[in-house]
Residue, then its C-alpha position, 0 to 999 in steps of 0.5 A: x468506472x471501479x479500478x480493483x487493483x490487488x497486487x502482490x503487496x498492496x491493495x487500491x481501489x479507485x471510482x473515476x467519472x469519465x466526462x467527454x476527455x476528462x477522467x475523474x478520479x472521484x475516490x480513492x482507498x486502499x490497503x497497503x499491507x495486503x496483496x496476493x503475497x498474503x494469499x501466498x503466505x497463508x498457503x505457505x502457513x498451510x505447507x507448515x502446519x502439514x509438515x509438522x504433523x507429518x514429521x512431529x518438527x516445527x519447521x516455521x523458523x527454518x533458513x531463509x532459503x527454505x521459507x522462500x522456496x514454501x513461497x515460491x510452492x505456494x505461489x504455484x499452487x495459488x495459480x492453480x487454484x484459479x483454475x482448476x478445483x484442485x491441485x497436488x503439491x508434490x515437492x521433493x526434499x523440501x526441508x530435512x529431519x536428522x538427515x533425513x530428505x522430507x518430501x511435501x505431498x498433498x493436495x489442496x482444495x479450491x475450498x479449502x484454499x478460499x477459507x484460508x484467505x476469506x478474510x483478506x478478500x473481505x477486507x478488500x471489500x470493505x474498501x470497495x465499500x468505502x470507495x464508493x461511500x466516498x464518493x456518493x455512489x452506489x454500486x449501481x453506478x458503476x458502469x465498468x469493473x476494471x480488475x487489475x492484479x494477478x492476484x484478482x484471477x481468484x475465483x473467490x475476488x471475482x465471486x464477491x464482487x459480483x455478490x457486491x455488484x450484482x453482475x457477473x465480474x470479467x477481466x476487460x483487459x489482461x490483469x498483468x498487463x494493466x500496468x505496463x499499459x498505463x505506464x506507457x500512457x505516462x510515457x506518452x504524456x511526459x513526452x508531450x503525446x497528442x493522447x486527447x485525455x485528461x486524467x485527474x488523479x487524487x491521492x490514494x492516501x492520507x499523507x503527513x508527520x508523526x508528532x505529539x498529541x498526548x505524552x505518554x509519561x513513561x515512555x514519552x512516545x510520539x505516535x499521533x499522525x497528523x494529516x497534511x494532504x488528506x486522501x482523496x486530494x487532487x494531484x498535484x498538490x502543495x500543503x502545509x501546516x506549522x508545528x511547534x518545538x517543545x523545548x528551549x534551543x532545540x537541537x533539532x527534530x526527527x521528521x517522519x513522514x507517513x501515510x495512512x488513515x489512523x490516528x497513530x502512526x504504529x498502524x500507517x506506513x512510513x514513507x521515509x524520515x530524516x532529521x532537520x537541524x534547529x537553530x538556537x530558538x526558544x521553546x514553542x517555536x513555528x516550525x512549517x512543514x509544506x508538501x508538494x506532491x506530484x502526479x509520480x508519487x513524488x513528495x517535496x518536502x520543504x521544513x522551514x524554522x521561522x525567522x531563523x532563516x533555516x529552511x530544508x528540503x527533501x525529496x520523498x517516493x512515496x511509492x518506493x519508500x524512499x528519500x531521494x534527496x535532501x538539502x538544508x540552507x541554513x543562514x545567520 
């Protein structure tokens, strides 16, 4: 079974076997900068572009209010458009000019409108390749396509995924329900519910800490993401790995936590960073960092400075973000 999950702001795609009551997940990838938000910005770009010919004003830097309502006119005209061949925008004192009330007017082609967004979709097609690349599959393999997201109502998604794999593509169960359904199968689960299946889940992806692989003499940035719990690792899980100080009586370090696939950190996403007061140590001390993540998303973080008896935890969602909570213990 291939999950297709394209969100408002992210993107996954996991392959799992079913085994009897045994649910695999054999890969896991995705993107977590592309959504159907981005479907809507490209449109909302388009809104733009017809405005400033109309009237001769760049409206791209405009209130806030006025950028979100564009969204929210693009979202519509998205929905439409996976429906019908075209739809007309007809929007009243959108923005103005000297005073003046100026009304957004045309019509937008399905063609057009999958010209716009070709290379996203694209990209999300290059990670069902490489989902399936990861976990030695071919499409043929594939016995069920289960598409999860509003966004997948798009034609365009459906058509090259059938190009992909050969078959036509067909919501199974309602996109938008997809995961409030799963959600209550957690529910069940914590709960203890009899539910008969075993889920093996994996980590969707890369997890670790920016740290320094090369200097950079003018700037003496640190951008190198050195990986701690690599992708497609099962859940739960607890690794750690030991790091070094780069100076003598180190005050401390900013611990920022990433997750992604490049080598720097720049082109990952953070998670969330806090800072972990050092005690009085020479230089190139161990420092551990240990990961444990959950089956919620959940990281515990534990920094511990060796032989220093100076340990501290955090708790992160890699989900939302966010820290949730932080302890230190520090002793002598």
């Amino acid at each position: 079974i291939m999950v297709y999950d394209l969100g408002g702001g992210t993107f996954d795609v996991s392959i799992l076997e079913i085994k009897g009551e045994i649910k695999e997940v054999l890969a896991s990838c995705g993107d977590t900068v592309l959504g159907g938000d981005d479907f809507d910005e490209r449109l909302s770009n388009s809104f733009l572009r017809h405005l400033k010919e109309k009237t001769g004003t760049d409206f791209s830097a405009s209130p806030r209010a006025f950028q979100v309502r564009l969204k929210d006119i693009a979202e519509k005209t998205k929905i439409n458009l996976s429906d019908a061949p075209y739809a007309r925008v007809q929007e009243i004192a959108v923005t103005s000019v000297n005073g003046q009330p100026i009304n957004l007017d045309l019509e937008v082609s399905r063609i057009e409108y999958e010209e716009m967004i070709a290379d996203l979709v694209e990209k999300t097609i290059q990670k069902v390749e490489e989902a399936l690349k990861e976990a030695n599959l071919s499409s043929p393999d594939i016995g069920k396509i289960i598409l999860v997201g509003g966004a997948t109502r798009t034609p365009l998604v459906q058509r090259r995924l059938a190009e992909v794999f050969g078959r036509p593509i067909h919501h199974s169960i309602d996109p938008d329900l997809c995961v409030a359904l799963g959600a209550a199968v957690q529910s069940g689960l914590i709960a203890g519910e009899p539910l008969g299946h075993i889920l093996l889940d994996v980590t969707a992806h890369s997890l670790g800490v920016k740290t320094i692989d090369t200097i950079d003499r003018e700037t003496g940035d640190a951008d190198y993401f050195s990986i701690i719990i690599p992708r497609n690792t099962k859940v739960p899980v607890r690794k750690a790995e030991v790091y070094y100080t780069l100076t003598a009586n180190q005050g401390g370090v900013e611990v920022e936590v990433y997750q992604g696939e490049s080598a720097s950190c720049r082109e990952n996403t953070r998670v969330g960073q806090f800072y972990f007061s050092l005690n009085p140590a020479p230089a190139h001390s161990h420092v551990t960092v240990e990961f444990a993540y959950d089956k919620e998303g959940v990281v515990h973080v534990t920094i511990d400075q060796k032989g220093a008896e100076n340990r501290q935890e955090v708790t992160l969602d890699v989900r939302k973000k966010r820290v949730l909570k932080k302890e230190q213990e520090v002793e002598g």
